[in-house]
C-alpha positions as CSV (number, residue, x, y, z in Angstrom):
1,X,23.8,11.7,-72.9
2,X,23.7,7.8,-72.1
3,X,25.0,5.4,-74.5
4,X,23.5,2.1,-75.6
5,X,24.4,0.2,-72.6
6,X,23.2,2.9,-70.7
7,X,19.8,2.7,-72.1
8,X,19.9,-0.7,-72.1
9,X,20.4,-1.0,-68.1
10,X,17.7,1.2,-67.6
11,X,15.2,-0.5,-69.6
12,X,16.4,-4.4,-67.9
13,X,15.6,-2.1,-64.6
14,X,11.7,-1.1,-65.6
15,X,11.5,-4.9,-66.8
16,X,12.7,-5.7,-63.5
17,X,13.8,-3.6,-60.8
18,X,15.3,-6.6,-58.5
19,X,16.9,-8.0,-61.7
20,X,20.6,-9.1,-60.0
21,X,23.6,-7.4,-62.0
22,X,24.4,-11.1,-63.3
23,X,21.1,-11.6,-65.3
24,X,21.4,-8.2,-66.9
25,X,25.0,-8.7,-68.1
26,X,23.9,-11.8,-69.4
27,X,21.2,-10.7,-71.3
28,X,22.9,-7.5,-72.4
29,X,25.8,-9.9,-73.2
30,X,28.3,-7.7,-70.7
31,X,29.8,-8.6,-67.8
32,X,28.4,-8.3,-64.4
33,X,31.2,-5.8,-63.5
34,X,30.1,-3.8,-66.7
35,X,26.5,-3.8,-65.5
36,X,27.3,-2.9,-61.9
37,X,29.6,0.1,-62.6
38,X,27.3,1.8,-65.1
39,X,24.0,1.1,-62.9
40,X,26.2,3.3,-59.6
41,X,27.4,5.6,-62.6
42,X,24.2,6.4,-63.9
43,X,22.4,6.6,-60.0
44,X,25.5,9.5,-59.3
45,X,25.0,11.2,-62.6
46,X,21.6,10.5,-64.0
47,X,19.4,10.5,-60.9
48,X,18.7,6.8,-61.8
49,X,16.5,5.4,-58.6
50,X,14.6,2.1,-58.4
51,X,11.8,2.1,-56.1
52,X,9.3,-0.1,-54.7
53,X,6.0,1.2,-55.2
54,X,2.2,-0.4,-53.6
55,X,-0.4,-0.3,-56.1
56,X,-2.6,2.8,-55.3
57,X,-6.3,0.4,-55.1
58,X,-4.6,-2.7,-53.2
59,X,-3.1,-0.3,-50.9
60,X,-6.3,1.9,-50.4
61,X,-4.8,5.0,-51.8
62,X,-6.8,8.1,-53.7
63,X,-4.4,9.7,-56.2
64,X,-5.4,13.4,-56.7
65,X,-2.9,16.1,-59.2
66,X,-3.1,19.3,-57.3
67,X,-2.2,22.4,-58.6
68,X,-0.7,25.6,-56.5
69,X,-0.4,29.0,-57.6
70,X,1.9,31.4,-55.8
71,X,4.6,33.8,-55.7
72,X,8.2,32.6,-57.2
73,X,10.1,32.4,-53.9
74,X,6.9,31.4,-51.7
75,X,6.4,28.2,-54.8
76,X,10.0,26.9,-54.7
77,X,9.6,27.0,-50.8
78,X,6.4,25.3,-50.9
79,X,7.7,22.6,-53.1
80,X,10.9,22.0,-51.2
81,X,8.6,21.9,-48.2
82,X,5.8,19.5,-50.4
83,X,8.7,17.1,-51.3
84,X,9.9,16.0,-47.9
85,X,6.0,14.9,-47.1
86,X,5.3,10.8,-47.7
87,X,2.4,11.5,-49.2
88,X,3.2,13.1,-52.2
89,X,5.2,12.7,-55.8
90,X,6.1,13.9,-58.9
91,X,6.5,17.8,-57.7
92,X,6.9,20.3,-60.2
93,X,7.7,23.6,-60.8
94,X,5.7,25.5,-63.7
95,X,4.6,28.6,-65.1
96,X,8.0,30.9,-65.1
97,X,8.1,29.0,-61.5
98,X,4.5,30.7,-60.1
99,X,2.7,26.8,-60.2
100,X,3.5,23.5,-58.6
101,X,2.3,20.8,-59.5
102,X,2.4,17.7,-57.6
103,X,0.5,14.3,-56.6
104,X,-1.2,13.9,-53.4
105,X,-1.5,10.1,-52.0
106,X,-4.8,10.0,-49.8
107,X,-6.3,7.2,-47.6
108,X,-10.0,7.4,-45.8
109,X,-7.4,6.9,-42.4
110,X,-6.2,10.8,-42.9
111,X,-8.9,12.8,-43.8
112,X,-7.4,14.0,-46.6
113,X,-5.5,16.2,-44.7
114,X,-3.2,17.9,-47.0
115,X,-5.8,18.5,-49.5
116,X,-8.1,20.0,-46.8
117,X,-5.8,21.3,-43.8
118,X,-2.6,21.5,-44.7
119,X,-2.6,23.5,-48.1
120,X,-5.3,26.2,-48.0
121,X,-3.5,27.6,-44.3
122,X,-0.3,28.2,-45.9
123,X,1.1,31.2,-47.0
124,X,1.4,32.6,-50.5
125,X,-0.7,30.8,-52.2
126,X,-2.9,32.5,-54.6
127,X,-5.0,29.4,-56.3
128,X,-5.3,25.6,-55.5
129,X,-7.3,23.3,-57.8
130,X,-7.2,19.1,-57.1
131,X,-8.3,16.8,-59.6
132,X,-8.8,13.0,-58.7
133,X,-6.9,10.7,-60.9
134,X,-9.4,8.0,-62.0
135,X,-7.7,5.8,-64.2
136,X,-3.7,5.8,-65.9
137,X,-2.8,5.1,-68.7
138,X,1.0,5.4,-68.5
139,X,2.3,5.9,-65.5
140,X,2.6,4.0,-62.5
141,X,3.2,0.4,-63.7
142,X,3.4,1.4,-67.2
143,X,6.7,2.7,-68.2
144,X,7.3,5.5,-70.3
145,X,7.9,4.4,-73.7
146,X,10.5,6.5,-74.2
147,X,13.2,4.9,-71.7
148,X,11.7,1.3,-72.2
149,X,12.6,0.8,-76.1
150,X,16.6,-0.6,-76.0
151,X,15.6,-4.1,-75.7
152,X,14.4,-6.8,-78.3
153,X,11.6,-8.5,-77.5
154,X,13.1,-11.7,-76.7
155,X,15.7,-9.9,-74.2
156,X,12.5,-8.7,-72.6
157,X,11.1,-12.0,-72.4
158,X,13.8,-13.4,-71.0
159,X,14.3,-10.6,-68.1
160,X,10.7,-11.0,-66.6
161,X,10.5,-12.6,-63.7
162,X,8.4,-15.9,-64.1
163,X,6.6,-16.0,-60.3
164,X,4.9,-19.3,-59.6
165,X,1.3,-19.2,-59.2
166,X,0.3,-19.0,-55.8
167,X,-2.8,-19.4,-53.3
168,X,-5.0,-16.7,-51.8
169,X,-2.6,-14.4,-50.0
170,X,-3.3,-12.3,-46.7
171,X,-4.0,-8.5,-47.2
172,X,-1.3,-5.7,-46.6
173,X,-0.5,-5.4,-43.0
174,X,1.8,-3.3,-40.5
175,X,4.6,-5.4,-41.7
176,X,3.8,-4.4,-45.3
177,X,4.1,-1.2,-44.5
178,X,7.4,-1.4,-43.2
179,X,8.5,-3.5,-46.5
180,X,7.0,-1.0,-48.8
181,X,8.8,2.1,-47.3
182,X,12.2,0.6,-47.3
183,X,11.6,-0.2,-51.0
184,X,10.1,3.0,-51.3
185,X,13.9,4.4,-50.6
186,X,15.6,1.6,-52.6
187,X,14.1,-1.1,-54.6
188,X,17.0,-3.2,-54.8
189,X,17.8,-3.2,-51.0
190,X,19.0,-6.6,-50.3
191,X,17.1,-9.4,-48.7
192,X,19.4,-8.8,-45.6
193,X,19.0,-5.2,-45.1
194,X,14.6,-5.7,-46.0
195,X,15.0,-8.2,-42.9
196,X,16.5,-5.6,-40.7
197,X,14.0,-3.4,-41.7
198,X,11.0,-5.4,-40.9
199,X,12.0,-7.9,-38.2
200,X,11.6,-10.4,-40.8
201,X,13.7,-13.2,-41.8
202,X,15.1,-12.9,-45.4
203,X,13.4,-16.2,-46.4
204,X,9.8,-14.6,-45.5
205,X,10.9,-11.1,-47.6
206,X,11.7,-12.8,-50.2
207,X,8.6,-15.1,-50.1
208,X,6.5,-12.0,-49.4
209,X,8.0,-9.7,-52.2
210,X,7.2,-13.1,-54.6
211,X,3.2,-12.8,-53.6
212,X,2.8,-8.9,-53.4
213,X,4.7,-8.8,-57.3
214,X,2.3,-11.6,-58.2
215,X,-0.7,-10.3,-57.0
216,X,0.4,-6.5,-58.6
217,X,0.0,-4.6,-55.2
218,X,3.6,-4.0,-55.8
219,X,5.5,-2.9,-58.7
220,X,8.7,-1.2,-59.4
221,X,9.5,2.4,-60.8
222,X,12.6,4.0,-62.5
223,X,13.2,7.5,-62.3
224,X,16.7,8.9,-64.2
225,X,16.6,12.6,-65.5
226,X,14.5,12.6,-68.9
227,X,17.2,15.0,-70.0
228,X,20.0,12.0,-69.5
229,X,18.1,10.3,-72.6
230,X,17.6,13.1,-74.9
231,X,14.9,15.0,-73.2
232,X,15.4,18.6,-72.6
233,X,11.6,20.3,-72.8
234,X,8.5,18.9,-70.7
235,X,5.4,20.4,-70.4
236,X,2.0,19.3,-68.8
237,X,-0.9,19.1,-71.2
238,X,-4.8,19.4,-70.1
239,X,-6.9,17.8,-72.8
240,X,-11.3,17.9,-72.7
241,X,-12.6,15.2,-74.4
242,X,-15.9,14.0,-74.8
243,X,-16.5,11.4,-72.5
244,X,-17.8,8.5,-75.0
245,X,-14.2,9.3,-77.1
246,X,-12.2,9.5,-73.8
247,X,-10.5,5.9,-73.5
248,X,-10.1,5.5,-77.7
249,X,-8.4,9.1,-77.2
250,X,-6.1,7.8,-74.6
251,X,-4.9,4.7,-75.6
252,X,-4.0,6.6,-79.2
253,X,-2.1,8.3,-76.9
254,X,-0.4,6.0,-74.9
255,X,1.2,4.8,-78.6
256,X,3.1,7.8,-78.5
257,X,7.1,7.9,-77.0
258,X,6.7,11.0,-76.3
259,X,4.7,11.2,-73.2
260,X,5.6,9.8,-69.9
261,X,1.8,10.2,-68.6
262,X,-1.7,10.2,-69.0
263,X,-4.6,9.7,-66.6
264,X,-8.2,10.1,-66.9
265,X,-9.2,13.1,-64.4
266,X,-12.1,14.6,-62.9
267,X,-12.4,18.3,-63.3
268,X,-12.4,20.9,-66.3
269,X,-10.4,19.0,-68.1
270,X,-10.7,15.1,-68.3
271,X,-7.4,14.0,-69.4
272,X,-3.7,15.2,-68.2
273,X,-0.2,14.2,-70.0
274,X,2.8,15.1,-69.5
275,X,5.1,15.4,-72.5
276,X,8.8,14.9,-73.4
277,X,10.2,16.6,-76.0
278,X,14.1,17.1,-77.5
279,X,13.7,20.9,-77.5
280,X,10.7,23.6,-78.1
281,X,11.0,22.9,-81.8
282,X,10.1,19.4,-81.5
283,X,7.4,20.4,-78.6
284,X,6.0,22.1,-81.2
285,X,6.0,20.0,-83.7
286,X,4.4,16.9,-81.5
287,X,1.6,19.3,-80.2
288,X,0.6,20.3,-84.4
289,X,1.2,17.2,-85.9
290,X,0.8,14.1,-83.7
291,X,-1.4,15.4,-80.9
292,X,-3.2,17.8,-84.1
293,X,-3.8,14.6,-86.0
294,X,-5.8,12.9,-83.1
295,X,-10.0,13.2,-83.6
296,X,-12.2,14.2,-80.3
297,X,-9.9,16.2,-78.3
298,X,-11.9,20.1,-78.5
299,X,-9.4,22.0,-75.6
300,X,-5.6,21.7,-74.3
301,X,-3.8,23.8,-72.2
302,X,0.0,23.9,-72.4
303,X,1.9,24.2,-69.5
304,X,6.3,24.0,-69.7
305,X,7.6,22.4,-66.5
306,X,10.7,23.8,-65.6
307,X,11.8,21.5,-63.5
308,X,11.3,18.2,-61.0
309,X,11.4,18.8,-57.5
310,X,10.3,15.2,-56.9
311,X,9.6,12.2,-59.2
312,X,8.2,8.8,-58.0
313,X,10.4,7.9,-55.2
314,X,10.4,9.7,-51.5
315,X,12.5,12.6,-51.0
316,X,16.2,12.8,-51.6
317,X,18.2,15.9,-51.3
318,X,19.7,14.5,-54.4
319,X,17.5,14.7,-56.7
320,X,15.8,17.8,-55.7
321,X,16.7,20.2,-59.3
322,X,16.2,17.6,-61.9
323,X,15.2,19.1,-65.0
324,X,11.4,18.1,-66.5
């Protein structure tokens, strides 16, 4: 369980994810040693990760929640193998460990190829539905409410970057790319090692990471174990909702701590979550009273995640095992 500070860090972070040690401290009114040690402490222990993420429209990307069916051993195999792919996040294991569940990042460029080539040849899979994510809600650049709570208003003011406003900025290009995959793997690389990475001079990352933040085809993510803050139960929840009550429904939602997603789908089902609870008991007593309180919503399927193969971030061996 993470203490105050703890808590604190990680919500300067999904203010921020660039945000230097010294700013932190200062605003958490610690010292920049303080800050630093329990940042690497909670990255060994917690899973904590920062990364750099391109906004799916700017960047030309279809986000689609696919779900696989399959034997135990062939499904945690099939994960692992899911996992190492760029093109896919937030992999979980489901069902007594028969489902995965995991997002697939398309472009026009690849044919969809996991979706349409890759999946249906391999073996042990039984079932395979894909729904296209239309619209989130929380997610993405919205953080979970429940790890973004530990700072006054004021402290939150006072960590956003301010970016000055800027002119009409060229489109993403190879040297974007390059950019976004390093942050990808670490979104507080330094200026120095994002030079190396892209040929760039630190002056021009710098400048560039400054217009793609201000133009909001880049954002940064946090991922820690939800069971490092109190978390220990996560399920997935499919909702079918009218469509005229669909966006009152999920911003009603999106008021509650207790989930970490919710996107608009196509499909059976119209709108997915994916909830975080302190244990069964209080799983249930979210899914009767808060969820049973809310009008419009005529069907849900509950489905207990047992555990996160991959969050946000590309692969590391790491963090392959984190609970929900």
């Amino acid at each position: 369980m993470l203490d105050e500070i703890d808590r604190a860090v990680i919500h300067a972070l999904q203010i921020d994810g660039r945000a230097p040690y010294s700013r932190i401290g200062e605003v958490l009114e610690v010292s920049t040693q303080t800050v630093a040690r329990r940042y690497n402490r909670l990255r060994a222990e917690a899973g904590l990760r920062v990364a750099g993420l391109p906004d799916p429209q700017q960047a030309g990307r279809s986000q689609w929640f696919v779900r696989l069916t399959a034997t135990p051993q062939a499904a945690q195999d099939l994960a692992s193998a899911l996992a190492r792919r760029p093109d896919t996040s937030w992999i979980k294991l489901a069902s007594g460990g028969t489902e995965i569940m995991a997002i697939v990042h398309t472009t026009p460029s690849d044919g969809n190829a996991l979706l349409l080539h890759d999946i249906p040849r391999t073996a042990g899979i039984t079932s395979v539905s894909a729904q296209h994510l239309l619209h989130l809600y929380v997610g993405g650049p919205t953080a979970w409410r429940g790890r973004a709570k530990s700072l006054t208003p004021e402290q939150e003011t006072t960590l956003r970057r301010v970016v000055a406003p800027i002119g009409q900025i060229r489109p993403l290009d190879a040297g974007d790319a390059k950019l976004l995959t390093a942050l990808g793997e670490d979104g507080r690389a330094t200026l120095a090692d994002l030079a190396v990475r892209t040929g760039w001079s630190a002056a021009t990352v710098a400048r560039r990471l400054d217009e793609l933040q201000h133009t909001g085809a880049l954002f940064f993510d946090v991922d820690v174990d939800p069971a490092a803050l109190g978390a220990t139960t996560s399920a997935m929840l499919w909702l079918s909702v009218p469509p005229a009550h669909l966006d009152a429904v999920a911003r009603a939602l999106a008021e509650h701590d207790e989930l970490a997603f919710i996107a608009a789908t196509t499909g059976r089902t119209n709108l997915v979550t994916q909830v975080l609870c302190q244990n069964p008991a209080a799983l249930h007593t979210y899914l009767t009273d808060r969820l049973g309180a809310i009008d419009h919503i005529t069907a849900l399927e509950t489905v207990p995640v047992l555990r996160t193969v991959k969050a946000a971030a590309p692969f590391s061996p790491g963090l392959v095992g984190l609970r929900a």
